[in-house]
BAMIFI-679070 format. One record per residue (C-alpha): residue in three letters; x, y, z. Coordinates in steps of 0.25 Angstrom, whole numbers, plus 5000, padded with zeros to 4 digits. Example, Ala and Ser with C-alpha at 12.3 -4.5 7.8 and 13.67 -1.06 7.14 Angstrom:
<sites>
ALA504949825031
SER505549965029
</sites>
This chain:
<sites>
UNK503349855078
UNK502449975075
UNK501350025084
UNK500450035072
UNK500350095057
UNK500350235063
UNK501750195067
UNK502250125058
UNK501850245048
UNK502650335056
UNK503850245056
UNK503850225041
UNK503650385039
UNK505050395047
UNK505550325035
UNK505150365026
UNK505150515029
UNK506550485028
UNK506550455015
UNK505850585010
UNK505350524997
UNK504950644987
UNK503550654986
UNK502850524992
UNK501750474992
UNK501150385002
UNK500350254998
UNK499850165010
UNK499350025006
UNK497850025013
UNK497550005024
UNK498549965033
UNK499550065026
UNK498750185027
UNK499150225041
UNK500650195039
UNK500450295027
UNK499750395033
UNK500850415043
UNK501950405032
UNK501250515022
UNK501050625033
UNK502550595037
UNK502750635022
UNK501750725017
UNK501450635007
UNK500050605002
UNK499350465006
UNK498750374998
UNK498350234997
UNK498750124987
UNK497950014986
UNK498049864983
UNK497149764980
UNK497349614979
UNK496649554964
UNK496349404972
UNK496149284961
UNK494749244957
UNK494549124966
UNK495749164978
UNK495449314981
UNK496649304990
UNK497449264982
UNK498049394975
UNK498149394961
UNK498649544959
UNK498349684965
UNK497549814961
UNK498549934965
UNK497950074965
UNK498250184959
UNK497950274947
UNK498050164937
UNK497950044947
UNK499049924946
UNK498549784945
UNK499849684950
UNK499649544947
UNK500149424955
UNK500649344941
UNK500849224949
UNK499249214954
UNK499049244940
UNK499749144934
UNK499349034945
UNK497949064942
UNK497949074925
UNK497249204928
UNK497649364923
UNK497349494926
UNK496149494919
UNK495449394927
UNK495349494939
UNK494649614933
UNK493649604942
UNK494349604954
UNK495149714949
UNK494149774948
UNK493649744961
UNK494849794969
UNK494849914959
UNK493349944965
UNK493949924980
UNK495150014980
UNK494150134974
UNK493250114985
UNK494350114996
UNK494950234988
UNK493750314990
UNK493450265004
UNK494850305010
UNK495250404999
UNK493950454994
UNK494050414982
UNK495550494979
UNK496350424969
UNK497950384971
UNK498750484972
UNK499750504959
UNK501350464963
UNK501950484952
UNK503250534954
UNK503150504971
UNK503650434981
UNK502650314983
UNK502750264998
UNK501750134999
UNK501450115014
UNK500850005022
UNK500849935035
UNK501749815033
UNK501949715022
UNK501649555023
UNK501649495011
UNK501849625002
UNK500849594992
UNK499949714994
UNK501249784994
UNK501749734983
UNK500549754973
UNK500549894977
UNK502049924975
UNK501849844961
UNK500649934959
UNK501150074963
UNK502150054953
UNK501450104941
UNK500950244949
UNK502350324944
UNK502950344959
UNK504250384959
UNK504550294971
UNK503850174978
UNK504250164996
UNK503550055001
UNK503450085016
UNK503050005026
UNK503149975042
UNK503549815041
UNK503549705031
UNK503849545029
UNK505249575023
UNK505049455014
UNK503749545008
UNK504549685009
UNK505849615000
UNK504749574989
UNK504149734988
UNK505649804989
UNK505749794974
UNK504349854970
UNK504749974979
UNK505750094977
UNK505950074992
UNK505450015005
UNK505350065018
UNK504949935030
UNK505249955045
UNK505249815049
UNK505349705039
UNK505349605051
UNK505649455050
UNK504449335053
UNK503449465047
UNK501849395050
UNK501149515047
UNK501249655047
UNK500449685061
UNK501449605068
UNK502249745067
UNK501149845073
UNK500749855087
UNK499349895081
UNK498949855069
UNK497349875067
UNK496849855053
UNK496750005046
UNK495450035043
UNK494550105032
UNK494250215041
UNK495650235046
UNK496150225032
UNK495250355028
UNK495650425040
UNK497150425038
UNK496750455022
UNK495950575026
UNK496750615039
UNK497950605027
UNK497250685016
UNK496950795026
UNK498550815031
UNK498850875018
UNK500050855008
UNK500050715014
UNK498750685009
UNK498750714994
</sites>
């Protein structure tokens, strides 16, 4: 059990301090992952930034998750092939909501991060940071994403997870840090004293309070 993100941040800083990766980079999956993060990059020195996911949801089951738009420099469409296929649809049929995500992941970019593009990891140590992992698919279609941004190595961190979600990820990773993969996992709240939702506001803060404490923040 943690007391909250704040704690569970700490605790996985502890970790991974240990590890001392060469020149991290921390990327927290909004917005739950952003105060985990934040703790993690000031432990490290390491600049902060988000990675965003967005779920493509079929025409007439939006849902239903028919791929994911990932950030980044040159943004990462994954596709489920299986919705695909059960629907006799393709990746052109969603330009529009690509579109779409493309246009909400700019705005929240420029609302949390005025406007400040990724930040380049080629040759780094790309930790991917959130709260807890249920299903994994969020997870999953970043790790799938971040592939193609030329980091030198990929650590999914996080505080807990269903151990059934965390075995599917192991292999889309260089490595895995989990504190608890408990058995009968419901939901990732289950493990926090508090557990508020994060919001907008809060998320700008930690950005700004980050950017301003130096190496960590750029």
């Amino acid at each position: 059990m943690f007391r909250d993100r704040l704690d569970a941040g700490r605790q996985l800083a502890d970790r991974i301090e240990a590890r001392a990766y060469p020149r991290p980079v921390v990327l927290a999956l909004p917005r739950g992952g952003v105060p985990v993060a934040a703790e993690i990059a000031a432990r490290l020195k390491a600049p902060l930034d988000l990675l965003f996911v967005r779920k493509i949801g079929t025409p007439h089951q939006p849902e239903l998750a028919a791929g994911a738009l990932c950030d980044g420099p040159d943004p990462a469409l994954v596709w489920n092939d299986d919705v695909l296929r059960m629907l006799g649809l393709g990746p052109g049929d969603f330009t529009g909501a690509i579109a779409a995500e493309q246009t909400t992941i700019a705005r929240r970019r420029a609302d949390w991060l005025g406007g400040r593009g990724p930040l380049p990891l080629d040759g780094r140590t790309a930790i991917v940071v959130d709260d807890g992992i249920a299903t994994g698919a969020t997870m999953r279609a970043a790790l799938r994403g971040l592939s193609r941004r030329g980091a030198a190595r990929v650590v999914l961190a996080v505080p807990v997870a269903a151990p059934e979600s965390l075995f599917v990820l192991r292999p889309l990773a260089d490595e895995v840090i989990c504190l608890l993969t408990p058995p009968g996992f419901a939901a990732v709240g289950q493990f926090y004293a508090s557990f508020p939702q994060v919001e907008d506001a809060e998320v700008r803060q930690i950005l700004a309070r980050t950017e301003r404490a130096g190496p960590g923040g750029r």
